[in-house]
N, C-alpha and C positions, 0 to 999 in steps of 0.2 A: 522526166527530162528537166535541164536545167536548161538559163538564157546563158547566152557569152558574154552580154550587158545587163546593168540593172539601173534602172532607173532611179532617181531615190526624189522623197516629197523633203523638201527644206526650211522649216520654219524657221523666221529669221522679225526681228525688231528693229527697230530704232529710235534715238530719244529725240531728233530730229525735229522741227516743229515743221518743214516742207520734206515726208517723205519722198517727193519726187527731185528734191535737191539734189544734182550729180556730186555734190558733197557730204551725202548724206551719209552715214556710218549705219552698215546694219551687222547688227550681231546676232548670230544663231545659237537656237536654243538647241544642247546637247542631249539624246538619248541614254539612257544607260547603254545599251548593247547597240542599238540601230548604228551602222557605219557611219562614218563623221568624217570628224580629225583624224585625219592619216598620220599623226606623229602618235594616239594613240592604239591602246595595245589590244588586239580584239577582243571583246566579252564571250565568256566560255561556258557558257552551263548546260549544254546538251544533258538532257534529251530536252530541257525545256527552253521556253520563251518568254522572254515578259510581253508581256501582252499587247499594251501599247505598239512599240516598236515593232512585234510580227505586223500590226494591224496597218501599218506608216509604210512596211515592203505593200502589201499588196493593194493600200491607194493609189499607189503608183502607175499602178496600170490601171488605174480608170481613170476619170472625173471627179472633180470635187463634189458635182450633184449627184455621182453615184456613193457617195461620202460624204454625208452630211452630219457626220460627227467631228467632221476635222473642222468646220464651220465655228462648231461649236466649242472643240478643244482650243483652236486660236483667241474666240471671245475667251475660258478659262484664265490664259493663257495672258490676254490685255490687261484681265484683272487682276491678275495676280493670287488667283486661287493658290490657296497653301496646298489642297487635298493634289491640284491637278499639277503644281509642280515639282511634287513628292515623286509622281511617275516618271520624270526626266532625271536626266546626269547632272546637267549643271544651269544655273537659270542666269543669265548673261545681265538681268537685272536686279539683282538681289544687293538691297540693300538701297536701291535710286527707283527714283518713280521709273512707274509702267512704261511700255513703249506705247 
């Protein structure tokens, strides 16, 4: 069976020096295939998956402490691992320091 809603995990930055600034600008980090940007065009490679993005659907329905690799992918992620944002679509900061 399927849901009629899907929940989705959003990872998102900011170069912000007061993240809680109600001015503050965050920009999300884009999956290859995981649903995003509605203006783009859906990723198609049935029968398969990229890995990551299957793994970001079914965070969704638990907890981050049931997921504590997303912990872990977010620190990747501050750093700016090269390997870990090779797995993503597009890196919101590339080329400007980390969020």
């Amino acid at each position: 069976s399927i849901t009629k809603e899907r929940t989705e995990v959003v990872l998102q930055g900011t170069s912000s020096l007061d993240p809680n600034d109600p001015a503050a600008v965050w920009e999300e980090f884009e999956f290859k295939c995981k649903p995003g940007d509605l203006r783009r065009r859906p990723c198609l490679i049935s029968p398969y998956h990229y890995r990551l993005d299957w793994l970001m659907w079914f965070a969704a329905f638990q907890t981050y402490e049931q997921n504590e690799w997303i912990i872990h992918l977010a620190g990747k992620l501050l750093a700016q691992e090269e390997e870990t944002l090779s797995l993503l679509g597009t890196n919101p900061f590339a080329g400007r320091d980390p969020p």
